[in-house]
N, C-alpha and C positions, 0 to 999 in steps of 0.2 A: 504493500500500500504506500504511494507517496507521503510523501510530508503534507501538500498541500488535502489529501482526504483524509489524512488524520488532521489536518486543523479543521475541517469541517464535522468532521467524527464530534470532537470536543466540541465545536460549537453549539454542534444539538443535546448536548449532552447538559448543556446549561438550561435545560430544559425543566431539569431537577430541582431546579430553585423558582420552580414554579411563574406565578402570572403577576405581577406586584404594579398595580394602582398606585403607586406613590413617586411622585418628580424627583423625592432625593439624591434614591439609587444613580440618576439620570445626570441630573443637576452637578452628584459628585464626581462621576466619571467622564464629563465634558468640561469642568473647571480642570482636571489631572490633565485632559488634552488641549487645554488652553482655548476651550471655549471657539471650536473651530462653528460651532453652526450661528454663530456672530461675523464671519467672513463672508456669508453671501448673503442676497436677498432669496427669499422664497414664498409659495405658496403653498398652505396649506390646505387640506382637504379631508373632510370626513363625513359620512354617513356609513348607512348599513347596506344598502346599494349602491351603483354607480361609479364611486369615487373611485374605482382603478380605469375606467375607461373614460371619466371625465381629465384624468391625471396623465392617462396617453395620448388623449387628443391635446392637450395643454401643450406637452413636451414637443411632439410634433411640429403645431402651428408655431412653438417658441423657437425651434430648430429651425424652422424654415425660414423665420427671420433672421436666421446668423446669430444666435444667439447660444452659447456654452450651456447648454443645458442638463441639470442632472434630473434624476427620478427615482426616488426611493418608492415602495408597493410590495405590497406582501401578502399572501405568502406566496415561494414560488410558483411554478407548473414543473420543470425537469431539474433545474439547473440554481442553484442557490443565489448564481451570480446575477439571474434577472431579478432580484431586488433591487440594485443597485447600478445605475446604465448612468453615460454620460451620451445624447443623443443615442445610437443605434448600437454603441458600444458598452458590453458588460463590464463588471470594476475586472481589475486584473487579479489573478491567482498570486500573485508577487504580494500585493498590499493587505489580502485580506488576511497571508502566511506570518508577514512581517508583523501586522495589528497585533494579532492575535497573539503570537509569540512576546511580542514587548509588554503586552497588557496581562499577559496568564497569573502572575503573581497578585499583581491586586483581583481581579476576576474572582479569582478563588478565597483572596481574603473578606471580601465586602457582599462574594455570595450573588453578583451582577450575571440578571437571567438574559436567556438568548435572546432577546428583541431590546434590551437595554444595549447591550453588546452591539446588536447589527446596527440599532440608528447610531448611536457611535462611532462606528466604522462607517456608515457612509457621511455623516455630516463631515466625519475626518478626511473622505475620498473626496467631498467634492472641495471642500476649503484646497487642501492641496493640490487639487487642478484647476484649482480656480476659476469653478465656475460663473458665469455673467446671472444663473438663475437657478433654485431648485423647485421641483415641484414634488410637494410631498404627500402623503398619505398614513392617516392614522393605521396603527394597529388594530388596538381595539377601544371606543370609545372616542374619546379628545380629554377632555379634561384632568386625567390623570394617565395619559398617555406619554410613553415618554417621547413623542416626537410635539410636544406639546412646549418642548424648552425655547421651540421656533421662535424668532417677532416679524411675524412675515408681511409682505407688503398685501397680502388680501388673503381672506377667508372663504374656504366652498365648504356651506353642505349640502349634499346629495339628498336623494328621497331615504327619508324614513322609515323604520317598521318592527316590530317586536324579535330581537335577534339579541343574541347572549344574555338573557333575561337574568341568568341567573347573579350576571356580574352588573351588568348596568342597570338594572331594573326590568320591573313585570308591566308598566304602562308606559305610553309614547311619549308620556310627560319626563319619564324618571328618565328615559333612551334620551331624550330630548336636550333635556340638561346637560347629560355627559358630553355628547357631540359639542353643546354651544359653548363647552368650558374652554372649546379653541380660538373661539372670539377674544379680539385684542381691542383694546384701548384706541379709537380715533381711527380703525383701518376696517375698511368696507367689507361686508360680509356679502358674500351672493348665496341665495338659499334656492335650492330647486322643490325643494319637499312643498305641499299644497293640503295636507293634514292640518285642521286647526288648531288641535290640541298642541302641536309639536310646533305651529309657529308663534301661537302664545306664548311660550316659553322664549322661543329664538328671539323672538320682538322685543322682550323685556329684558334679554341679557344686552340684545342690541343698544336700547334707550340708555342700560346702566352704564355701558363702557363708550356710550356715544361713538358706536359703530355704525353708518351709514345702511341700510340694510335693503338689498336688493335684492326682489322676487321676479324667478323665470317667467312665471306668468304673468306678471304686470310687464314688464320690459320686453319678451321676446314672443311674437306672434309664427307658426309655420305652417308649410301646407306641404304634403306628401305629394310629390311629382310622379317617383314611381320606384316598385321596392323591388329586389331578388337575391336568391339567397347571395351574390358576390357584396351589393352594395343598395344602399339609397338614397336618392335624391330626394331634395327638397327646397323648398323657398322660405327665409327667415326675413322677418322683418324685425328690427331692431329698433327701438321707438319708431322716430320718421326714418330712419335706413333699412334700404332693400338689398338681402345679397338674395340672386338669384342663381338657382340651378345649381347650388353646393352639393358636393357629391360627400358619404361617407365611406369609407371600404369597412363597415362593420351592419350586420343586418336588425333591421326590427325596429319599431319603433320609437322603443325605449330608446334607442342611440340618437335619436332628434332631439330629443331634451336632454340628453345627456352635452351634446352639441351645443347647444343651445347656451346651457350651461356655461359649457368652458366658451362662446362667443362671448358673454354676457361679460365673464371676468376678463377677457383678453381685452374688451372695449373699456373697461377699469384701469388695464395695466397702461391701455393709452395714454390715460387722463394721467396718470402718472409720467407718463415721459416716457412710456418703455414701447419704440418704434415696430410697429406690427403693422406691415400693409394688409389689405386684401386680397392679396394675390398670396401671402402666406399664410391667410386665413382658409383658402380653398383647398389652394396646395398642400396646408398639413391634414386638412381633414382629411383630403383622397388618399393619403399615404402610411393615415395610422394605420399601425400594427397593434393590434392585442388577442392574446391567442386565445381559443377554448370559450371564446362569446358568441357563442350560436356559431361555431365556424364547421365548415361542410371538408369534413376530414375525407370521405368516399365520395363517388358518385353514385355505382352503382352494387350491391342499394344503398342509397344515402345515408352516410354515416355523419351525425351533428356531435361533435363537442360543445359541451357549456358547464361552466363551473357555479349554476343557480346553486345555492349552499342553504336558503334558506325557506320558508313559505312565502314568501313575496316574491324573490328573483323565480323562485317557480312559475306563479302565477306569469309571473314578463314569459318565459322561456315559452310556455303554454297557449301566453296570447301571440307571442311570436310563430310560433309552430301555426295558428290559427290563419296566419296572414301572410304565410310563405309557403306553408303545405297542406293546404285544410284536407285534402285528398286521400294522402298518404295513411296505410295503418302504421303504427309506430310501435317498435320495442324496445324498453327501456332497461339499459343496466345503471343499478343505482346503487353506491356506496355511499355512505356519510360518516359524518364526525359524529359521535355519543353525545354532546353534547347541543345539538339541533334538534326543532321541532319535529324528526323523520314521521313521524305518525300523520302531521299532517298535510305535509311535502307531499306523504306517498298514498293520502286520503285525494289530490289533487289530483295525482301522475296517473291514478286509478279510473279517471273519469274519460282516459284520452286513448286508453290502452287495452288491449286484453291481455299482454305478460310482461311483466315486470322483472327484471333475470339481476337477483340478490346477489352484493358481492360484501366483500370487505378490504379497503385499501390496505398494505400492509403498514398501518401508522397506529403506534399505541392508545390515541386519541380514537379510533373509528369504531362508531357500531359495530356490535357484534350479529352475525348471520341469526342468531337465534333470537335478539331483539326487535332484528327487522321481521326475522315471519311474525313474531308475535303480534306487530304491527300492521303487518298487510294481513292476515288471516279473520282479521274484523272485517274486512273491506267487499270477502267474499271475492279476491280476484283471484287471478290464477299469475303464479309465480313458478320461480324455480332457484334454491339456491344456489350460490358457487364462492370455493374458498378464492381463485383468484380470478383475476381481473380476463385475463387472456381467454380462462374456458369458458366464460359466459359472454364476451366477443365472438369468440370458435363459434358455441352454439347458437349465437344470431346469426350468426353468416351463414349456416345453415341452413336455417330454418327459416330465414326472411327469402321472398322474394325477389328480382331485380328494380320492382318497381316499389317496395317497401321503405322502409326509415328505419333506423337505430338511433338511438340517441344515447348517449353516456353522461352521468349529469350526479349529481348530490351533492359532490365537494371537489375544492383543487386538487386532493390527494388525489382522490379518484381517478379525473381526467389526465392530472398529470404521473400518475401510476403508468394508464396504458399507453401517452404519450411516448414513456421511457422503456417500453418492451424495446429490446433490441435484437440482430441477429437475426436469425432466419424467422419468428415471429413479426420481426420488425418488415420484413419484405413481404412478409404475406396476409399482411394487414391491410394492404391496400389491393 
């Protein structure tokens, strides 16, 4: 095993020191490194949806204007190092060997868990390449998140919805709170969520810290030109500004608001000074990349990735499937985290399907096979267990059609499990 997979060996291994709500840990480990996420500007970002493909369209359209851009997002799909990209490029194996090795001694004295560590390491990756911008993404929450040490020049949160209930709270109000605790002092917030209970809250953190507070739907009006599974187009009007015939390369129509979104902030970062034409507002949207979002891994039979994790990104995945394949019968193999609503994920996935092909990602965190039948066996559908990820691939590809759909979905582990089959499974997957 190299050096550089035993530093990542250890990395997950800081796993062990669990999930810790509190800035200090955070606070003391970026004062040791000199307070590197104080050397660029950034944006931050949080909700329970959206916010990683609000965060790739950002980086993109910021890229496209010549702009040094980083991107921190989490967790990965294959590759540990797509947490952390400078435009198109992942951090290097050099820096993340070096951190880690200079840092091991305190790490282990002060008990510093693996998502303290990583934002650490990229605030440290991008200060030292000196980025012109970061755009970031909560872990989990905002408010006692440790990427929450930010003072960034604008605030996103994405849509809303009951998800880690058990850490953030059990109403929209308590989820609500957490996210808004990324709100700063005098710097504009753009909200896409349209839930009232959860913009009550936003509006009042907004008034306390005299945050300007900007709503997708009061600011950005669009009209769906036309969709398929590669991309879609649309028309956005932005107060009195019309962009016309904006293309996305991501499908559904959640990515319009999602879009929408990051236009909204990008016409904020203007008002600031920070130089974005229109032509790299178009240009970046045609050319995000984000993987495993409704993406059409086969053709035939159509094979979808999406990383829906929760009961709401289901319900998008579902309406999306609704307005890009209403035709198609669909089977579904589905993995999740233990910690997820799975009962009513797979109360949802039950209404679109007749087999549902049960797996378990190989991640300590994931449902176990016997929690899910227990789960789907209320539902009256018809299922089929499988301990990995490959044989209940194998068996859809069998048993589907040319003119059928697969879809792979519950969690990143999931998708990015079968992403990583390699070797002769990996050639014959397609």
């Amino acid at each position: 095993m190299s050096k550089y997979h035993k530093t990542l060996e250890y990395l997950y291994s800081l796993e062990r020191f669990g999930i810790k709500l509190d800035l200090s840990n955070t606070k003391s480990i970026l004062k040791y490194l000199g307070h590197p996420h104080k050397n660029f500007p950034s944006v931050h970002i949080a909700g329970t949806n959206g916010k990683g493909s609000v965060a790739a369209i950002l980086q993109s359209v910021l890229s496209e204007s010549g702009y040094k851009t980083g991107l921190y997002t989490s967790p990965h799909l294959i590759d540990f190092r797509e947490r952390i990209r400078i435009g198109k490029r992942k951090i290097d194996k050099e820096f993340i060997l070096d951190f880690v090795t200079d840092l091991k001694e305190k790490i282990e004295k002060n008990k510093y868990t693996f998502f303290e560590v990583t934002t650490a390491l990229a605030f440290s990756y991008f200060a030292q390449k000196e980025v012109d911008i970061a755009v970031v993404e909560t872990g989990l929450g905002g408010r006692l998140d440790s990427t929450n040490a930010l003072s960034p020049e604008l605030v996103i949160i994405t849509t809303l919805s009951l998800d880690h209930t058990k850490i953030l709270g059990k109403t929209l109000k308590k989820i609500a709170f957490e996210k808004a605790g990324i709100i700063k002092e005098n710097v504009p917030t753009v909200v896409e969520t349209d839930k009232k209970e959860a913009l009550e809250v936003i509006r009042s953190v907004c008034r306390k810290k005299k945050s300007e507070l900007l709503l997708v739907n009061r600011h950005c009006q669009w009209k769906i030109l036309g969709k398929n599974l590669q991309e879609t187009s649309f028309l956005l009007n932005y107060n009195s500004k019309t962009y016309n015939h904006l293309k996305i390369g991501l499908s559904g129509e959640h990515q319009i608001r999602n879009s929408a979104t990051a236009i909204l902030a990008l016409e904020e970062l203007r008002k600031k000074g920070w130089k974005i034409s229109d032509r790299s507002i178009r240009e970046g949207l045609k050319n995000v990349n984000w993987r495993a979002r409704f993406e059409v891994f086969r053709k035939k039979p159509l094979v979808i990735l999406d990383v829906a994790h929760n009961p709401e990104g289901i319900r998008t995945l579902l309406k999306t499937m609704d307005e890009l394949i209403p035709d198609k019968n669909i089977v579904f193999i589905f993995g999740v985290m233990a910690d997820k609503d799975y009962p009513q994920m797979l109360k949802q996935i039950s209404k679109k399907t007749e087999l549902i092909l049960l797996t378990r990602p190989d991640y300590h965190r994931s449902a176990t096979l016997r929690d899910l039948e227990k789960a789907v066996k209320k539902l009256n559908q018809e299922y089929k267990p499988f301990e990995k990820i490959k044989d209940a691939y194998f068996y859809a590809l069998k048993t589907t059609s040319p003119s059928d759909a697969i879809c792979i979905t519950g969690s990143h582990f999931t998708v990015g499990e079968f992403l990583s089959l390699s070797g002769i499974h990996r050639r014959i997957l397609r």
